[in-house]
VMD Tcl script that draws the C-alpha trace (Angstrom):
set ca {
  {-21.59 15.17 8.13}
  {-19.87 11.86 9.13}
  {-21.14 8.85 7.29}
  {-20.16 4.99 7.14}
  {-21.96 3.12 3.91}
  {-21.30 -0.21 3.89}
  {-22.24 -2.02 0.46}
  {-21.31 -5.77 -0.64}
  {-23.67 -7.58 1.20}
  {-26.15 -10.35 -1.02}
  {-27.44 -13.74 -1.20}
  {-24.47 -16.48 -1.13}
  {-24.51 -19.93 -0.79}
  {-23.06 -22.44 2.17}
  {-18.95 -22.48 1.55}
  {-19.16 -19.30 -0.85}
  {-17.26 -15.90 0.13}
  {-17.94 -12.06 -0.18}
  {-16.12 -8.69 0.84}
  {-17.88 -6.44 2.64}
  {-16.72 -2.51 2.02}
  {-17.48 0.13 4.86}
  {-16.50 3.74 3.32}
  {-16.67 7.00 5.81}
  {-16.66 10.60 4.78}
  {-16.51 13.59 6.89}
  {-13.83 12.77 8.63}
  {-10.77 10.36 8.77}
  {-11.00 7.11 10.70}
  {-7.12 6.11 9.75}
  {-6.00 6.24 13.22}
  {-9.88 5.20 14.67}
  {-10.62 1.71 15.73}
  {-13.39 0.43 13.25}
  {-15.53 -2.83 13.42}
  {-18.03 -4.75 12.04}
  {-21.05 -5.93 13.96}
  {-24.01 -8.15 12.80}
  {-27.62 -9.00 13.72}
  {-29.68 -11.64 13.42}
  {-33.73 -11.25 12.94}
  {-35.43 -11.62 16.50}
  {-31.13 -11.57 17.61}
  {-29.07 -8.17 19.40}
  {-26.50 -7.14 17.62}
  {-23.27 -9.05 18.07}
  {-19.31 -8.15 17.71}
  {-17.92 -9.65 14.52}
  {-14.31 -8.21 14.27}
  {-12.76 -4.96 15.16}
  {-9.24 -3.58 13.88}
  {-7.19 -1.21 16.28}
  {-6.90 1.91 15.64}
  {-2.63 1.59 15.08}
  {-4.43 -1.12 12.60}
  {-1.56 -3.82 14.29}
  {-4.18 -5.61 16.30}
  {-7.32 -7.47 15.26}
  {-10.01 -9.09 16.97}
  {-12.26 -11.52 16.31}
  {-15.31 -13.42 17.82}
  {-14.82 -16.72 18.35}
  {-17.49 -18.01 15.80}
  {-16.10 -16.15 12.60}
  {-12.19 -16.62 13.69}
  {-10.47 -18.08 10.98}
  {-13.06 -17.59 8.26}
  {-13.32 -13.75 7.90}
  {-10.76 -12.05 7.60}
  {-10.87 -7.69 8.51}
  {-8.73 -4.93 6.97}
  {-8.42 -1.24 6.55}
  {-7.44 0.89 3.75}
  {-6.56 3.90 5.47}
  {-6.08 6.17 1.98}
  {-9.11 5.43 0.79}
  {-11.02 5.91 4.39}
  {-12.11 2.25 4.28}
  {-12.29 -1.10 6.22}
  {-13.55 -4.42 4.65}
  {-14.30 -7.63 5.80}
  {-13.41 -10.86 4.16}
  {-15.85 -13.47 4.44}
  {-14.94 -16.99 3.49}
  {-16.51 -20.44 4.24}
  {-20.10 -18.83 5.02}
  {-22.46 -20.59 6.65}
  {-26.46 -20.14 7.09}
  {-25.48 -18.73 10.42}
  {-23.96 -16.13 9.48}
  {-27.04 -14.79 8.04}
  {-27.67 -11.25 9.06}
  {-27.23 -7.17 8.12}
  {-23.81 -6.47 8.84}
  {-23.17 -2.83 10.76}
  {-19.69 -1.25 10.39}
  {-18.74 0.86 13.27}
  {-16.14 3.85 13.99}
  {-14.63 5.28 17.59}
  {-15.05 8.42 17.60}
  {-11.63 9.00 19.44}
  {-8.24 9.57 17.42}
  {-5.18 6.82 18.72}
  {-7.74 5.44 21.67}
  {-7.31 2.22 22.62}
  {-10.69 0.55 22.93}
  {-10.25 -2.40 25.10}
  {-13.79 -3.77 25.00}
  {-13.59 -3.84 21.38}
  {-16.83 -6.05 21.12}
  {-18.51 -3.36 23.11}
  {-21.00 -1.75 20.65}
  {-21.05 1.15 22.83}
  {-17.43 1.77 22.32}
  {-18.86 3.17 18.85}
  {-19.84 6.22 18.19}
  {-20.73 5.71 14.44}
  {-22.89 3.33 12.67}
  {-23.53 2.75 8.97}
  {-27.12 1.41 7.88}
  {-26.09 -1.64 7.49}
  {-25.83 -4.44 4.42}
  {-27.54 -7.60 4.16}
  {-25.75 -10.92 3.96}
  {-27.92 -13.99 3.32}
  {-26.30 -17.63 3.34}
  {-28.34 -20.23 1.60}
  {-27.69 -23.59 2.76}
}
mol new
graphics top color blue
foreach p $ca { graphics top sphere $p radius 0.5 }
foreach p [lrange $ca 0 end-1] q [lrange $ca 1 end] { graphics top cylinder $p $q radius 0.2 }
display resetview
């Protein structure tokens, strides 16, 4: 059974940092393009970042670029995501998200539909 957990998520305040961790099992997502998504109460769920699945190319939405930061650990089956210099905006559960596809190159990368796995998601709450 494939699963994505993602765990790091808590309460922060404005200007503070944390890591998210997204780790699959059931199958290897080293050569899988993985992202992270986000959504807001009464919001749809957005694209946050995505990392190829060559892991040479990320991608970022234009509202976190230069403040978060994702990676992938490909030994350990895991991606993160660096947040720095949160704001109360970026209050939300964050979703971590896996193509199903080995070596595909996912052009809409802030498609969620280009995702075929989902973890439950962690919440990240920015006090201002």
């Amino acid at each position: 059974q494939v699963q994505l957990v993602e765990s790091g998520g808590g309460l922060v305040q404005a200007g503070g940092s944390l890591r998210l961790s997204c780790a699959a099992s059931g199958r290897t997502f080293s050569y899988s393009t993985m992202g992270w998504f986000r959504q807001a109460p009464g919001k749809e769920r957005e694209f946050v970042a995505a990392v190829s699945s060559s892991g040479a190319n990320t991608y970022y939405a234009d509202s976190v670029k230069g403040r978060f930061t994702i990676s992938r650990d490909n030994a350990k089956n895991t991606e993160y995501l660096q947040m720095n210099s949160l704001k109360p905006e970026d209050t939300a559960v964050y979703f971590c998200a896996a193509d199903y596809w080995v070596g595909r190159t996912v052009l809409e990368y802030w498609n969620l539909n280009e995702y075929h796995y989902w973890g439950q998601g962690t919440q990240v709450t920015v006090s201002s």
